[in-house]
C-alpha positions as CSV (number, residue, x, y, z in Angstrom):
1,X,138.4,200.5,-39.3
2,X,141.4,202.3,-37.8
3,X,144.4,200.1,-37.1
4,X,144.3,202.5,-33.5
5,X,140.7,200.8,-32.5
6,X,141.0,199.9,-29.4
7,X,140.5,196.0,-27.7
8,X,138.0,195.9,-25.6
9,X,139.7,194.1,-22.9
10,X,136.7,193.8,-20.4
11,X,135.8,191.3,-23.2
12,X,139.2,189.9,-23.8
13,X,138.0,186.7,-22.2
14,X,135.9,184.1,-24.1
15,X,135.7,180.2,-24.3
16,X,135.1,177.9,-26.9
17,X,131.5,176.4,-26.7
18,X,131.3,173.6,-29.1
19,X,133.0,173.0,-32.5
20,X,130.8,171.5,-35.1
21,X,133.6,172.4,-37.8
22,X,130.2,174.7,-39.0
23,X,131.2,175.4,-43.3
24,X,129.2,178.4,-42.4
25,X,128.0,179.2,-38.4
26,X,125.7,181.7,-38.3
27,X,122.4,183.1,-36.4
28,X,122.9,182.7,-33.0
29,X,119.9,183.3,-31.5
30,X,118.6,182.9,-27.6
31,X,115.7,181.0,-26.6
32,X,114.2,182.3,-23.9
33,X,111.2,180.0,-23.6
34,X,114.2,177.2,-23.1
35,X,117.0,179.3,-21.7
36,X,119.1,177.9,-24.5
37,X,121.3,178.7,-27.4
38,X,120.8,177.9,-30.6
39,X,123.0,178.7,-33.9
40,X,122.8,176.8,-37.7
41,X,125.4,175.6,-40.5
42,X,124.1,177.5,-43.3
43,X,125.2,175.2,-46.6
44,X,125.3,171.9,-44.1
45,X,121.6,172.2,-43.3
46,X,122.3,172.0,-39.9
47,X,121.1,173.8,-36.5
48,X,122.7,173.1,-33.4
49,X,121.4,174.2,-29.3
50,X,123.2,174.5,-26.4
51,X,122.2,174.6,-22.9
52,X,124.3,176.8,-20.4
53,X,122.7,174.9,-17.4
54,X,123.7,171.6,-18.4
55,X,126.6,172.9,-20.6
56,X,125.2,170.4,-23.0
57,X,124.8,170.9,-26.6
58,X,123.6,169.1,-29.7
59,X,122.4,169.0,-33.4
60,X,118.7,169.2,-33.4
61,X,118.1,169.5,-37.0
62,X,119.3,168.5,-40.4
63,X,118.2,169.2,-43.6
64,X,117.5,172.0,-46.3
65,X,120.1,174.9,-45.9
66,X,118.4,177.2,-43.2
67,X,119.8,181.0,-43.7
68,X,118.3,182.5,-41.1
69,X,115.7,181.7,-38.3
70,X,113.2,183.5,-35.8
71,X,112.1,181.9,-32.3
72,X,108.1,182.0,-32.4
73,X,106.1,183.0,-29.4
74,X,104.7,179.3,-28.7
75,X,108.3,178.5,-28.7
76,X,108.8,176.8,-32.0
77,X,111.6,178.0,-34.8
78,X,110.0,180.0,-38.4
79,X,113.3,178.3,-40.7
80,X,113.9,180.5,-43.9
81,X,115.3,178.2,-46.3
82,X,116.6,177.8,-49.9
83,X,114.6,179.1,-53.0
84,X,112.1,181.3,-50.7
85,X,110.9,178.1,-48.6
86,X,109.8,179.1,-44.9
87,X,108.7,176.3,-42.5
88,X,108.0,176.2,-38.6
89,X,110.0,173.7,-37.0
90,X,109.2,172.1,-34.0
91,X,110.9,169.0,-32.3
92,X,111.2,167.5,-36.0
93,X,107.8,168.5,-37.4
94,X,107.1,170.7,-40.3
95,X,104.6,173.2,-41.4
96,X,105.2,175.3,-44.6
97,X,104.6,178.7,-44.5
98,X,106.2,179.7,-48.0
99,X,106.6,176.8,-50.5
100,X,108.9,179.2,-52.4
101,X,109.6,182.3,-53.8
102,X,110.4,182.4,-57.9
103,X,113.0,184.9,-58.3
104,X,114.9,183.1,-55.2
105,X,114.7,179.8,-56.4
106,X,118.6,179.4,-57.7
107,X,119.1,181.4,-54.1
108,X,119.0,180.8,-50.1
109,X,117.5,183.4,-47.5
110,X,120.6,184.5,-45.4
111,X,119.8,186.2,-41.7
112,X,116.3,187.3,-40.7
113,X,115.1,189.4,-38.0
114,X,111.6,189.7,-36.2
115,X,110.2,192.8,-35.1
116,X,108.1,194.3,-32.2
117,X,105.1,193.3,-33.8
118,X,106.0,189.9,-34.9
119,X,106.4,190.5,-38.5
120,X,110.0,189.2,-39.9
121,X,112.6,191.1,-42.2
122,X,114.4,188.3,-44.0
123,X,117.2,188.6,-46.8
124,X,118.3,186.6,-49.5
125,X,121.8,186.1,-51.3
126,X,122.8,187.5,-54.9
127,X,123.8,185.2,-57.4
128,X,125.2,185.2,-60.5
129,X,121.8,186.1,-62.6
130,X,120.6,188.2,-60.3
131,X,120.8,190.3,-57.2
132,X,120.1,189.6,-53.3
133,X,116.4,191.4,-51.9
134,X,115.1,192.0,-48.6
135,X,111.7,190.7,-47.3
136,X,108.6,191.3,-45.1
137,X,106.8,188.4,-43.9
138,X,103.4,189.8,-42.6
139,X,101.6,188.4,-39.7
140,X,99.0,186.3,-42.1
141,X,102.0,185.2,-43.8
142,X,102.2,187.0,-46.9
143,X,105.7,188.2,-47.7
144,X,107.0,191.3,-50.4
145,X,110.1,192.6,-51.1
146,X,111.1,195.9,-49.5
147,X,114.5,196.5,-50.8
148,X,116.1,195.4,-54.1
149,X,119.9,194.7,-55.6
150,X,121.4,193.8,-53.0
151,X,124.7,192.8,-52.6
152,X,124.4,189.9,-49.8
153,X,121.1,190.7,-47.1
154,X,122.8,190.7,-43.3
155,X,123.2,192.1,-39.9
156,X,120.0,193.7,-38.5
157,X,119.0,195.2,-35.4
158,X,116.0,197.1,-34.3
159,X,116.9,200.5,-32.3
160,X,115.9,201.0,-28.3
161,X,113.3,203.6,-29.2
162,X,111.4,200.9,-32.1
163,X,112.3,203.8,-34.9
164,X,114.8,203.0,-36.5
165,X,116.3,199.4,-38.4
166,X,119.5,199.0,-38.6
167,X,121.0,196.7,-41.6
168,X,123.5,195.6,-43.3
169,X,124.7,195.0,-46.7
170,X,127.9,192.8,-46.7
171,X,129.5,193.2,-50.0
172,X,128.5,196.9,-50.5
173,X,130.9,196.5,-47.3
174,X,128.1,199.3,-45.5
175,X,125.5,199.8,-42.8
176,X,123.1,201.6,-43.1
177,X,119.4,203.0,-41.1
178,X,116.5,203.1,-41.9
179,X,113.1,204.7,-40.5
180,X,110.5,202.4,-39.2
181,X,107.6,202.3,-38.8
182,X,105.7,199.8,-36.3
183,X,102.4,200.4,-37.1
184,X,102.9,199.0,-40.7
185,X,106.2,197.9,-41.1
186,X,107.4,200.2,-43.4
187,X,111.0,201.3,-43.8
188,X,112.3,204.4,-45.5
189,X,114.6,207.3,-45.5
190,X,117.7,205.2,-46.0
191,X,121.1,206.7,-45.1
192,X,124.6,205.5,-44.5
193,X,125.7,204.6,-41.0
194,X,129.0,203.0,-41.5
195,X,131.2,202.0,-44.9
196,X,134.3,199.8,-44.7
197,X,137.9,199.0,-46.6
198,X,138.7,196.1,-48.2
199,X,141.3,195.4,-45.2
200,X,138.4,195.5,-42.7
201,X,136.6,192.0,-44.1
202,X,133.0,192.2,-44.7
203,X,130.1,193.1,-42.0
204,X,127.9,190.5,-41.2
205,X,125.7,189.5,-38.2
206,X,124.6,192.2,-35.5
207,X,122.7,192.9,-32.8
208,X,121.8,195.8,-30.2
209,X,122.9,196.1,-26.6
210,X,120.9,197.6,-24.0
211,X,122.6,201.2,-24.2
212,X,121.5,201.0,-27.9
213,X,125.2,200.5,-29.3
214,X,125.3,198.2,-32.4
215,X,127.4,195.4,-32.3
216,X,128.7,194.0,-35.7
217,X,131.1,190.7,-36.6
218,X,133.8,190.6,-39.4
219,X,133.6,187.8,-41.8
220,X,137.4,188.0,-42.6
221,X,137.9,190.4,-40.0
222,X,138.3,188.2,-36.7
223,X,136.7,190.4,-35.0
224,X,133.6,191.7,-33.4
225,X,133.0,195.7,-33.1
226,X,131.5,197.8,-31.2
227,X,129.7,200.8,-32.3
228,X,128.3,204.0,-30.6
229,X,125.1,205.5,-31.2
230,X,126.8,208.0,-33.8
231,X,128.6,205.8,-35.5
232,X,132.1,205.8,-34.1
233,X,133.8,202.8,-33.4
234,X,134.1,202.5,-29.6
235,X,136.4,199.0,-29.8
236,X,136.9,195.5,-30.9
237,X,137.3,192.0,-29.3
238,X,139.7,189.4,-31.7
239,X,138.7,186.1,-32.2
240,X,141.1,182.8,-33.6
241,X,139.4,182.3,-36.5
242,X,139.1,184.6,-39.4
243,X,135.5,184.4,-40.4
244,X,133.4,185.9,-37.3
245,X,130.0,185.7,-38.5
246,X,127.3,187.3,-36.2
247,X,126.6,187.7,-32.8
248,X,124.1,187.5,-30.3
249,X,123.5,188.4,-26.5
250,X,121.8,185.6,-24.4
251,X,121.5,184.3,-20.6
252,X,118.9,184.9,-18.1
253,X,120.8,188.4,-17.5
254,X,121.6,189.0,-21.6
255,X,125.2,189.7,-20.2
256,X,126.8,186.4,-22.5
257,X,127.6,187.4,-25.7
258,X,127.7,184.2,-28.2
259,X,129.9,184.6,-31.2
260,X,129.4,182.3,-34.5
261,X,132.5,181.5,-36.7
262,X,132.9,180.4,-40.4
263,X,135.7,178.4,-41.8
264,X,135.3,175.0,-40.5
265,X,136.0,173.2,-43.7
266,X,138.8,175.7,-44.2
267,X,140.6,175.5,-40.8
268,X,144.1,175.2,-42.3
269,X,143.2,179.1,-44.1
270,X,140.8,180.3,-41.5
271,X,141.8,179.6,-37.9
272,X,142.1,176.0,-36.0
273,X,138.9,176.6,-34.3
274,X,137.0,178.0,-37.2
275,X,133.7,176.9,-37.0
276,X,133.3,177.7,-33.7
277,X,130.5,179.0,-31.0
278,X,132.3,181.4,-28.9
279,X,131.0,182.5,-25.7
280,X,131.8,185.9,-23.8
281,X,130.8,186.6,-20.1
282,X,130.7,190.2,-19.4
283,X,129.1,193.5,-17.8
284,X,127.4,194.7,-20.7
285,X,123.8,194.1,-20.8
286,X,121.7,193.2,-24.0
287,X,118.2,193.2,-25.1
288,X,116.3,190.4,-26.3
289,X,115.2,189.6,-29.7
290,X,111.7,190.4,-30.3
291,X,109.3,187.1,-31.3
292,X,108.1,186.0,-34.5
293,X,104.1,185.7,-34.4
294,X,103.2,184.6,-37.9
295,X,99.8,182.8,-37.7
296,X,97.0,181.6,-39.6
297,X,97.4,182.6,-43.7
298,X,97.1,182.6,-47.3
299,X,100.7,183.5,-48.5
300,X,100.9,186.0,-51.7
301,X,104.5,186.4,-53.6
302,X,104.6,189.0,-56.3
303,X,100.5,188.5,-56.2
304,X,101.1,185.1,-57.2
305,X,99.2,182.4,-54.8
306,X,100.8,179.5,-53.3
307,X,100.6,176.7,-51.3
308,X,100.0,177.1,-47.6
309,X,99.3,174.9,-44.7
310,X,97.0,176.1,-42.2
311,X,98.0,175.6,-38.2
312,X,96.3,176.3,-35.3
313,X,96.5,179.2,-33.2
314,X,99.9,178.6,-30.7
315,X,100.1,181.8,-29.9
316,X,102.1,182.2,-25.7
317,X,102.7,185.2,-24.4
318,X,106.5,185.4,-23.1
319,X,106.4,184.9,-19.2
């Protein structure tokens, strides 16, 4: 990034939600079923919600790391966990989707992403015996790797025209696009959207505003950024504490955008309130996050059977 990219300073504003002094915040994701927030502490097993209304927030869940997680279309959150494990959370009740996966089981899932149809893309660290991968998880719940050797699995984001994926590999320090298609869920045609210096910190979480301009944060970085449709950096908001993590847009209008920080065992190194949910009020509009719909199934890994609890149809459509 160029040292000449400009603050954004529509955006310059932004308040401190709630500092759980998260190792690791990540995932914010808005619930519209509840009109609420909710974000995790990755290592800390940890998810946290906050309602604007009320401006109340609170830990709702602890237990196994949760790298990533979806909002289901009955309301309920699909948790992608360590070693490959996948559970649907609701109110403190469990049902296992994937018991685990073998090749992730010295590993943790780390952002996942639904798509139009309900399907979810879901990544997974590397380690130090082997190298990070990115998942499908199907509808009837069987899951496959689409994408090997990665560095660390991140920032996705679907474009405004359903065509195109965008995503993220943070220690190749690159973005790149992908064709999709949403008849079958297939990506291909990989190319190179954007690559970054050492100086720039690593991209991480992202998401898509409504004039389909991607929207990445800068573990290391500070900062969130702002891209155009061809790739070009249009500007940059600055945050007090080093590790920005991901982003997300939420409110009844999508015009908050919530901001996840890192660091919060580290505040000395990383920023007094690293850790931190950050929330921006502003004119841009985004879209919401598509809904997770994984139903009834008999999960396969690697052609491999395993374990599976059946649930009843809670399907909702989104009022």
């Amino acid at each position: 990034m160029s040292a000449a990219c400009r603050d954004l300073a529509e955006l310059a504003q932004f308040e401190c939600i709630a500092d759980y002094g998260c190792e690791t915040g990540e995932n914010p994701l808005w619930h519209p079923l509840e009109r609420r927030l909710y974000w995790c502490d990755i290592p800390n097993g940890r998810i946290f919600r906050f309602d604007p209304a009320s401006g109340l927030h609170e830990k709702c869940y602890e237990g196994r790391p949760v790298g990533g997680f979806t909002v289901q279309d009955d309301g309920s959150l699909l948790l992608f966990r360590d070693r490959g494990n996948i559970v649907i959370w609701n109110e403190g009740k469990l049902i296992e989707v994937v018991s685990e996966i073998d090749k992730e089981c010295s590993s943790r899932f780390n952002d996942a992403i639904a798509d139009p149809i309900g399907r979810v893309f879901c990544g997974t660290m590397s380690g130090p015996d082997k190298k990070g991968s990115l998942y499908r998880l199907d509808l009837d719940g069987s899951i496959r790797a689409v994408l090997n050797d990665i560095g660390c699995s991140n920032g996705m984001a679907f474009a405004l025209d359903q065509k195109s994926l965008y995503y993220t590999d943070s220690f190749a320090r690159e973005i790149y696009v992908f064709d999709y298609n949403i008849q079958d869920g297939a990506i291909s045609n990989q190319r190179l959207f954007a690559t970054f210096e050492e100086s720039d910190g690593l991209p991480d979480g992202a998401t898509l505003d409504a004039e389909g301009r991607l929207w990445s944060a800068f573990w290391d970085g500070a900062c969130i950024v702002r891209f155009l449709p061809d790739a070009q950096i249009d500007g940059r908001v600055t945050f007090p504490a080093r590790k920005t993590s991901s982003l997300t847009f939420g409110g009844d209008d999508y015009t908050d955008i919530y901001v996840t920080t890192a660091g919060g065992n580290t505040k000395q190194e990383d920023g007094e309130q690293a850790g931190a949910l950050f929330r921006l009020k502003t004119q841009t509009r985004g879209v919401p996050e598509y809904f997770s719909r994984v139903g009834t199934f008999h999960a396969e890994i690697d052609g491999a059977a395993r374990t599976t609890i059946k649930r009843t149809n809670l399907s909702r459509e989104h009022e």
